[in-house]
N, C-alpha and C positions, 0 to 999 in steps of 0.2 A: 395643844402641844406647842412648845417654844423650842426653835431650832436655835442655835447660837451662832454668827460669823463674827468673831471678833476682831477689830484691825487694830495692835499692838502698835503701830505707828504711820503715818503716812504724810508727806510734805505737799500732796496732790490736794486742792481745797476741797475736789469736790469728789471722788474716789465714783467710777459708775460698780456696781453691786450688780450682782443677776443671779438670781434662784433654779436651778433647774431639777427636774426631778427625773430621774432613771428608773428606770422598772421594766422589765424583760427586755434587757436589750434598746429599749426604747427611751429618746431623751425629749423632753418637753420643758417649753418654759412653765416658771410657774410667777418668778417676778421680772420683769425684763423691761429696758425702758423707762424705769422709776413707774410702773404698773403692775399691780396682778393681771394675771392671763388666765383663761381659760375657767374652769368651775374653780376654779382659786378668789376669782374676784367677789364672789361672796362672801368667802369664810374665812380669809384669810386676812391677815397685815402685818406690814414692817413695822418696827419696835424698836427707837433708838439708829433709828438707819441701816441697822444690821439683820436684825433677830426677825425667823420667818415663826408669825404664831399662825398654826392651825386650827379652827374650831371646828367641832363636832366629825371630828376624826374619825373613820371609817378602815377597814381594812383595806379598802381599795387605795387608802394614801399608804398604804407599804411599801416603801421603797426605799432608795438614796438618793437621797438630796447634796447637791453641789451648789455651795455657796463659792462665785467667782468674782474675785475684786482687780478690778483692773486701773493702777494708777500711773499714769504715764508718766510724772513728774518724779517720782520715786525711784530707786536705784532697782529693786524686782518690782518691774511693772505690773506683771498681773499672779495672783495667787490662788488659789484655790481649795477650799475643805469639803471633803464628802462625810455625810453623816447617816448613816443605815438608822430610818427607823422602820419599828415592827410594831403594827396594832393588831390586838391578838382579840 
């Protein structure tokens, strides 16, 4: 599965990015630090600096995910996109 965070523009060189994922109430990283976290650091990786790929996808990765960009140099410093996914 390929998550997409796209950054449309940004004058910040280096933009920090963080993946989290949401699921009952509950928030965990998944990419944080320019690292995966947690049973993510197996299966997972950034793609083009953005894009969060998951392999061997489970039902237990049901949740939403928040891609959070934060560039200090830019006029909206930090932004953020949630993306519900469902493995069925």
């Amino acid at each position: 599965v390929e998550l997409s965070c796209i950054i449309k523009s940004t004058v910040t060189p280096d933009p920090r990015i963080e993946w989290k994922k949401i699921r009952d109430g509950e928030t965990s990283y998944v990419f944080f630090d320019n690292k995966m976290q947690g049973d993510f650091v197996t299966r997972a990786e950034i793609l083009s600096r953005t894009s969060l790929v998951i392999k061997n996808t489970t039902r237990m990765d049901t949740a939403t995910y928040r891609c959070e960009v934060a560039a200090p140099a830019d006029t909206k410093t930090i932004d953020e996109i949630n993306i519900q996914l469902t493995v069925q």
